[in-house]
C-alpha positions as a Markdown table, in Angstrom:
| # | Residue | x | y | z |
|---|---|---|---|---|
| 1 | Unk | 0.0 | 0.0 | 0.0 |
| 2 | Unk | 2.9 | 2.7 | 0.9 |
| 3 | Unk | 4.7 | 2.0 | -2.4 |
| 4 | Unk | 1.2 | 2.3 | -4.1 |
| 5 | Unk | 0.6 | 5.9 | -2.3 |
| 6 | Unk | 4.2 | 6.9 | -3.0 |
| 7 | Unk | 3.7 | 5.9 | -7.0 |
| 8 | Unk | 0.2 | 7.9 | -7.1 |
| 9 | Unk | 1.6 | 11.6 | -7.5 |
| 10 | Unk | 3.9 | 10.0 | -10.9 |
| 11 | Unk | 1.0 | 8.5 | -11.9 |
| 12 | Unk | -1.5 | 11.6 | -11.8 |
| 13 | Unk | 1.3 | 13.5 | -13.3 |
| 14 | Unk | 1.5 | 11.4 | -16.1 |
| 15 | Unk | -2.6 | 11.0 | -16.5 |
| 16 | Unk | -3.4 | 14.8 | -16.3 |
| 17 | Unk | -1.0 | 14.9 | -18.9 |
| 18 | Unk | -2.0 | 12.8 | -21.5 |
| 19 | Unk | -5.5 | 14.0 | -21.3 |
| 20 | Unk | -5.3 | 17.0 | -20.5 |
| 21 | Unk | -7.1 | 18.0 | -24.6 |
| 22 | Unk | -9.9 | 15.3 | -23.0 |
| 23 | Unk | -10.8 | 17.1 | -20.1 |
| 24 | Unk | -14.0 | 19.7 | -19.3 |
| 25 | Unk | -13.6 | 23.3 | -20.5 |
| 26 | Unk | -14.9 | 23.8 | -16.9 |
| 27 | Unk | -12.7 | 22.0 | -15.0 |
| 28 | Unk | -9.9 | 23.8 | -16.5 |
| 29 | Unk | -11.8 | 27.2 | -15.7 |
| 30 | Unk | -12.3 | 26.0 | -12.4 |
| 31 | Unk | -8.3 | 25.3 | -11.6 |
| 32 | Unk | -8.2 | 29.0 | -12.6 |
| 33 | Unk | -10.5 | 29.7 | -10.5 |
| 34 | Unk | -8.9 | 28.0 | -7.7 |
| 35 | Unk | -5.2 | 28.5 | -8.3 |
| 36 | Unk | -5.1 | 32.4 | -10.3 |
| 37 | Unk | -1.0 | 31.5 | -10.9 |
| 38 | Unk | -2.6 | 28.6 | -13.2 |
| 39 | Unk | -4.4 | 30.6 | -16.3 |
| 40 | Unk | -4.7 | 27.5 | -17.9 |
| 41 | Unk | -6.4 | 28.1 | -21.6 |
| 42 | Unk | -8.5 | 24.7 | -22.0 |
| 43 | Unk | -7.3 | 22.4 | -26.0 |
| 44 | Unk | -4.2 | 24.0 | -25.3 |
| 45 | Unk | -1.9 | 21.1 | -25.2 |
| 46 | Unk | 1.3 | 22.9 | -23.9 |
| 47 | Unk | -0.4 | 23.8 | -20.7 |
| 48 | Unk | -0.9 | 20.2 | -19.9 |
| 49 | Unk | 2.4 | 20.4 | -17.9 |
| 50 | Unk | 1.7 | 23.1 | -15.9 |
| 51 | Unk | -1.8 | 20.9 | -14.7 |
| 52 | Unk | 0.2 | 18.0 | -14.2 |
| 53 | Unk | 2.8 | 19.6 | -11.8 |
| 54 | Unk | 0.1 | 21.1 | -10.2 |
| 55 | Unk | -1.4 | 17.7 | -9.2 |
| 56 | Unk | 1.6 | 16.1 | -8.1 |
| 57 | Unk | 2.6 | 19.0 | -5.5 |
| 58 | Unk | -1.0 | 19.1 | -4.4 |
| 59 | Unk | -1.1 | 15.0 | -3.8 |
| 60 | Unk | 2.4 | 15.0 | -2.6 |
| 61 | Unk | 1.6 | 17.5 | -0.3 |
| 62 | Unk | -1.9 | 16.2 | 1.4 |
| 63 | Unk | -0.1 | 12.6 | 1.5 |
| 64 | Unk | 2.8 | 14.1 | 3.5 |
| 65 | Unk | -0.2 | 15.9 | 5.8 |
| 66 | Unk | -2.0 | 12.9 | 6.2 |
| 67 | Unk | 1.2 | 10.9 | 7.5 |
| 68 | Unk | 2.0 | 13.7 | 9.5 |
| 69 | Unk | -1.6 | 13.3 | 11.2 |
| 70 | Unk | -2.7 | 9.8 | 11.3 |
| 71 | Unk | 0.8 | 8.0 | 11.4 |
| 72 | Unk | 2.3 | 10.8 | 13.2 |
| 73 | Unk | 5.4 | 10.2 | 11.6 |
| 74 | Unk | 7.1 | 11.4 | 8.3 |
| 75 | Unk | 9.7 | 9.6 | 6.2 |
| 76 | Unk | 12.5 | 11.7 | 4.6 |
| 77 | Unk | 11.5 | 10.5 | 0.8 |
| 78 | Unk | 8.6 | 11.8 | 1.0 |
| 79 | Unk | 9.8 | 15.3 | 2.3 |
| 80 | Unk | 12.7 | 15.2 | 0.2 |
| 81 | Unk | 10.1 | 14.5 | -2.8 |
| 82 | Unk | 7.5 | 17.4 | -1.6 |
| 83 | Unk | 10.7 | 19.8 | -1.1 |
| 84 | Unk | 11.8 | 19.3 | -4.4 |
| 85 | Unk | 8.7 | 19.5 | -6.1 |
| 86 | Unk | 7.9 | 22.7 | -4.2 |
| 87 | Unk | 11.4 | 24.6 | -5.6 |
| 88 | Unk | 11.3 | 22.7 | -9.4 |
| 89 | Unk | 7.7 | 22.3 | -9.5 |
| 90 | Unk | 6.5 | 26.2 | -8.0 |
| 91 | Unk | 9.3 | 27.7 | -10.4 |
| 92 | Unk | 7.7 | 25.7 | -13.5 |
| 93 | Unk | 4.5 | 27.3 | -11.8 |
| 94 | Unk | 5.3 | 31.2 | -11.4 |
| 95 | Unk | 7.7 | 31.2 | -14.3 |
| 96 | Unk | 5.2 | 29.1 | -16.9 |
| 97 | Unk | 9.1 | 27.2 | -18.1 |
| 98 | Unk | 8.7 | 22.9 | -18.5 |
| 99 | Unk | 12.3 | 23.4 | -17.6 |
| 100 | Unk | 12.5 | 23.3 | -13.9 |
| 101 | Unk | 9.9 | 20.6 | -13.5 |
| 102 | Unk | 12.0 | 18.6 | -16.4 |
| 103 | Unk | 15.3 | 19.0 | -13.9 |
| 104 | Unk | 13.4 | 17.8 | -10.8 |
| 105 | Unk | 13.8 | 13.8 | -11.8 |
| 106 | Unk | 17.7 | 14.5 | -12.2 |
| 107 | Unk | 17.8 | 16.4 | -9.1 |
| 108 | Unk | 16.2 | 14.1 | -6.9 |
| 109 | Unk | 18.4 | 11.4 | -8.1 |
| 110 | Unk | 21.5 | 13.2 | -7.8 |
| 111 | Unk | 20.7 | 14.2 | -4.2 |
| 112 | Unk | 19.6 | 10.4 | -3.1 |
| 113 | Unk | 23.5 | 9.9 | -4.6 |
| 114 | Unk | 24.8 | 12.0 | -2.4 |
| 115 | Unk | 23.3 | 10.7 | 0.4 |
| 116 | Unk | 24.2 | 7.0 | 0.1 |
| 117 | Unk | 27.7 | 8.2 | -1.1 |
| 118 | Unk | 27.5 | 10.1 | 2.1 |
| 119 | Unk | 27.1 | 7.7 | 4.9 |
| 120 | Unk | 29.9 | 6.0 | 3.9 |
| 121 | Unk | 31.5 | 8.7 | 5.4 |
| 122 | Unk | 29.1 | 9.0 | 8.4 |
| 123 | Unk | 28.3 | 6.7 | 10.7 |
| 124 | Unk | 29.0 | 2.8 | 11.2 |
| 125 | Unk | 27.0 | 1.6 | 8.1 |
| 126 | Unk | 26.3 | 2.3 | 4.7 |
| 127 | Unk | 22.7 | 3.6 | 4.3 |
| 128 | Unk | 21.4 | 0.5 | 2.0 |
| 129 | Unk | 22.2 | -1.4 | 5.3 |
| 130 | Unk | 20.6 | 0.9 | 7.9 |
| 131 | Unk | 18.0 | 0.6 | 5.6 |
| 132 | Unk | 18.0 | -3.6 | 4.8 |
| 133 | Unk | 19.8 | -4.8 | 7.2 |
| 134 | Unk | 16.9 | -6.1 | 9.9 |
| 135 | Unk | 15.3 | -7.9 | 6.7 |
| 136 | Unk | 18.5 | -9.6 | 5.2 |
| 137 | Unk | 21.1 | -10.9 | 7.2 |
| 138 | Unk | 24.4 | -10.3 | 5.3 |
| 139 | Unk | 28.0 | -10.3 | 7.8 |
| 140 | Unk | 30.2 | -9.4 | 5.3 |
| 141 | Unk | 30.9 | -4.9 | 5.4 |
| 142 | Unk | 32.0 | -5.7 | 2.2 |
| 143 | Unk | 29.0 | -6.6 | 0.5 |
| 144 | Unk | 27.0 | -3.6 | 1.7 |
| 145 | Unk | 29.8 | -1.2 | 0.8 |
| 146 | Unk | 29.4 | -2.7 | -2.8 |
| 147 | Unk | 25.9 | -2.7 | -2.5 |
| 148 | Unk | 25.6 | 1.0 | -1.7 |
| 149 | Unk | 28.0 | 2.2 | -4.0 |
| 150 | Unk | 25.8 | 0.8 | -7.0 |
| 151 | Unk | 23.2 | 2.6 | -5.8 |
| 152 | Unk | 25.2 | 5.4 | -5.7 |
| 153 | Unk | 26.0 | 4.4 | -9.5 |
| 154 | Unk | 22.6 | 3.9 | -10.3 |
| 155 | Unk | 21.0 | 7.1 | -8.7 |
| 156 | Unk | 23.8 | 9.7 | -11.0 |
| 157 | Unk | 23.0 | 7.4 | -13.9 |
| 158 | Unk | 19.0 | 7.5 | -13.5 |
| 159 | Unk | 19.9 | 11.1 | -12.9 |
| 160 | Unk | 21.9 | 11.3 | -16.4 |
| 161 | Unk | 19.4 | 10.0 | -18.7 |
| 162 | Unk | 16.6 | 12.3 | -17.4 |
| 163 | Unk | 18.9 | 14.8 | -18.5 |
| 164 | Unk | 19.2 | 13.4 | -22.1 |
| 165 | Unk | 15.7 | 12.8 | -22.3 |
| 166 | Unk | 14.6 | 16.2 | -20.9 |
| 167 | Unk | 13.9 | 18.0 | -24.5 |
| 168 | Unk | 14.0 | 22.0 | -22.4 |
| 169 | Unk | 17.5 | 20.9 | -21.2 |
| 170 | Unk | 18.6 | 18.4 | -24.6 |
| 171 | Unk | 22.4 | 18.3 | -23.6 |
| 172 | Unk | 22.7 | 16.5 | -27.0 |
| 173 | Unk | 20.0 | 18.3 | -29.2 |
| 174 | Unk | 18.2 | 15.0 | -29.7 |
| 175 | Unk | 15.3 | 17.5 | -30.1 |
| 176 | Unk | 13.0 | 14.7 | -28.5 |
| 177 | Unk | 9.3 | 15.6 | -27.3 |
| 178 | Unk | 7.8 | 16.3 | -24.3 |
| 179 | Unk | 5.6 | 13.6 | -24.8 |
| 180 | Unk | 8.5 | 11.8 | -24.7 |
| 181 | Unk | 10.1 | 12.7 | -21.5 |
| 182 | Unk | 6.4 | 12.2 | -19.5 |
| 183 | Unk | 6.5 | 8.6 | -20.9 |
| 184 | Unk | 10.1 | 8.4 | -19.8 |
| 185 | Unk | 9.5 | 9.9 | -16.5 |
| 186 | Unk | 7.1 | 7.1 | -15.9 |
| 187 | Unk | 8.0 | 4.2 | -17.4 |
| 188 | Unk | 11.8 | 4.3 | -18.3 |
| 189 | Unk | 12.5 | 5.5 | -14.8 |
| 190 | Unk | 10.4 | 2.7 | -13.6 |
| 191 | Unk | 11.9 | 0.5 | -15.9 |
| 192 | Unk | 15.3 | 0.7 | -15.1 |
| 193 | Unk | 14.4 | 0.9 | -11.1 |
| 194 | Unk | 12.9 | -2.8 | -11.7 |
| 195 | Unk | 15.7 | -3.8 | -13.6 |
| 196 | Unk | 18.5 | -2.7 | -11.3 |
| 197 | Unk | 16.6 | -3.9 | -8.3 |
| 198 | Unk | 16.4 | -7.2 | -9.5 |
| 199 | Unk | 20.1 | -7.4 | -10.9 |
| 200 | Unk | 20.6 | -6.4 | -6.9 |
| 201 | Unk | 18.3 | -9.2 | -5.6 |
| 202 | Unk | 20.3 | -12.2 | -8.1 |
| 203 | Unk | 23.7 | -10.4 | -5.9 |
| 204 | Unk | 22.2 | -10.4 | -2.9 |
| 205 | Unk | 21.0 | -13.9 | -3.1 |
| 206 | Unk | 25.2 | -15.5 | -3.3 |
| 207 | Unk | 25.6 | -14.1 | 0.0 |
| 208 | Unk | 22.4 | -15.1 | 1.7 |
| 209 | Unk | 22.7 | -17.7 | 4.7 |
| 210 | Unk | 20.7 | -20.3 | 3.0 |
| 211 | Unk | 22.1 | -19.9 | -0.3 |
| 212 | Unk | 25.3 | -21.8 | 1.2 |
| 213 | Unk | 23.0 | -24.5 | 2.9 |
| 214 | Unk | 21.3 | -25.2 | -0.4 |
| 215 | Unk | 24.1 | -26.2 | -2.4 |
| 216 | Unk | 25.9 | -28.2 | -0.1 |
């Protein structure tokens, strides 16, 4: 259920996007109504960004509320998320640029690479293990170290091809569309999260206690 509620904001995102030309004349008026930094024009398809970001702060931002009152607690991700969306996503907003919204994905990324790359200098353990380590019993530093430097790796690469993809940044001048980048932002992200977190599970599983006890 978490990773479902913490997938939802992506997932509006991407929906308010795609139909944005299939929604009511009168819902857009409303949002401008509601929100008078929005001036949304309804069939115009280059607003549909601007809707979209809109909807993920807002969801991102009742979800963190809701945890705050009901679970009384707050996980970083989520205010890390809502922090950044607030800076990439409210400067998207009040300037009306895709680009700041288009950076967010790299900037998140790049920050979580920090951190990880971080507490190897902090602390006793690397994060991956503060974070794992009650559900999989690994002895070997080693192994975590590795661990937690690929997702290091992972996080700047991740971070990288948003940055390719991103047509209002286009390092490259691929001159691909925004289209694009929404369906990347969803499921090439996604994609390559699955991917790498099952590459990590086939590792993980040569150093497991059992794995040992299986073969012998």
């Amino acid at each position: 259920m978490k990773q479902l509620s913490d997938f939802f904001p992506l997932l509006l995102f991407f929906i308010l996007y795609k139909f944005y030309l299939d929604l009511p004349d009168e819902f857009i008026l409303a949002v401008n109504d509601w929100v008078p930094l929005m001036k949304l024009t309804p069939g115009q398809s280059s607003d549909a960004i601007y809707l979209a970001t809109l909807a993920a702060i807002l969801v991102t931002l009742v979800q963190v509320v809701l945890a705050a009152i009901i679970v009384k607690k707050v996980e970083k991700m989520p205010l890390i998320t809502l922090a950044l969306l607030l800076v990439f996503g409210g400067a998207t907003l009040a300037l009306k640029d895709p680009l700041f919204i288009q950076w967010k994905p790299s900037a998140i990324n790049w920050l979580f690479a920090l951190v990880f790359l971080g507490s190897h200098l902090v602390g006793d353990k690397p994060l991956i293990q503060r974070m794992m380590g009650n559900a999989i019993e690994i002895s070997e530093p080693r192994v975590w170290a590795q661990l937690n430097l690929s997702w290091v790796a992972f996080f700047i690469v991740a971070g990288v091809a948003n940055v390719i993809v991103a047509p209002a940044i286009d390092p490259f001048g691929l001159q691909l569309s925004e289209d694009t980048w929404v369906d990347f932002k969803l499921f090439g992200l996604m994609g390559m999260t699955i991917v790498f977190v099952i590459g990590q599970a086939f590792y993980l599983a040569r150093y497991m206690p059992n794995a040992d006890e299986e073969t012998s």
